[in-house]
ROVEXSE-891504 format. One line per 8 residues: number of its first residue (from 1); their letters; for each residue y negated, x negated, z negated of C-alpha. Coordinates in Angstrom, 1 decimal, padded with zeros to 4 digits. Layout:
N
NUM) A) Y,X,Z  ...
END
This chain:
65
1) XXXXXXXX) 028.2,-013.5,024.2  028.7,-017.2,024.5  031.1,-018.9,027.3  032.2,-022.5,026.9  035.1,-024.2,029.4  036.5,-027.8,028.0  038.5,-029.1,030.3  041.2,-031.1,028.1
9) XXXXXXXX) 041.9,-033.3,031.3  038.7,-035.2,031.5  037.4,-033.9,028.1  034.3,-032.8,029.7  032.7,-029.1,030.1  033.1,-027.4,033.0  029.7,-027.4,034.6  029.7,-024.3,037.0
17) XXXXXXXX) 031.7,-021.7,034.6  030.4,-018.1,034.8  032.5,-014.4,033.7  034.7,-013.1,036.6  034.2,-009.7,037.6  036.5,-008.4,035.3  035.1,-009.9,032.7  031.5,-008.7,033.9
25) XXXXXXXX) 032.4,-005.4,033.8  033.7,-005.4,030.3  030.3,-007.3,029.1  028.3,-004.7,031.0  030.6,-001.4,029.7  029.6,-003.6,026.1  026.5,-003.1,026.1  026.0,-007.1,025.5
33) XXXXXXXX) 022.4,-008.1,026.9  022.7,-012.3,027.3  025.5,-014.7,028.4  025.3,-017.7,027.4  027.2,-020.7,029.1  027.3,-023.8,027.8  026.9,-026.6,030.9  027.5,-029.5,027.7
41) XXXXXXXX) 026.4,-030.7,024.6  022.8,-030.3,025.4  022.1,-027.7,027.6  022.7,-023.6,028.1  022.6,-021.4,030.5  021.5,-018.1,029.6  022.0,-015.5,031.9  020.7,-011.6,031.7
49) XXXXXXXX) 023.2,-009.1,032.4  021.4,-007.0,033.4  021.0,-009.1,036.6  024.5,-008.6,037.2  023.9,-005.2,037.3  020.9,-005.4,040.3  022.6,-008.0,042.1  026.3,-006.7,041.7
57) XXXXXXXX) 028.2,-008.9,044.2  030.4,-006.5,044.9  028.7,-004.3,046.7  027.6,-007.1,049.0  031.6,-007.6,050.0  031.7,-011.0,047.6  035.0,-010.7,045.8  035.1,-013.4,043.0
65) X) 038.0,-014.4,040.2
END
């Protein structure tokens, strides 16, 4: 899955953008195994979900949107 914010404002990419928990949920139920974010026109972040899964914030108390 592939994640890109443009922020029409300052027509630059949105440098810290990750899913939501929501949205982490759905990708896990998925079955989708890399997240790519895009940080701008040169570099990606690719993240493994199933790191998500081991390190679920919300069982640490972190509520995130």
């Amino acid at each position: 899955m592939y994640l890109v914010q443009y922020r029409v404002d300052s027509g630059e990419y949105e440098k810290g953008s990750n899913a939501c928990q929501m949205c982490r949920k759905i990708i896990i139920n998925a079955g989708i195994k890399e997240f790519v974010v895009r940080i701008d026109d040169n570099n990606y972040n690719i993240i493994n979900v199933e790191d998500w899964i081991k390190e679920d914030e919300l069982l640490q108390g972190k509520i995130t949107y």
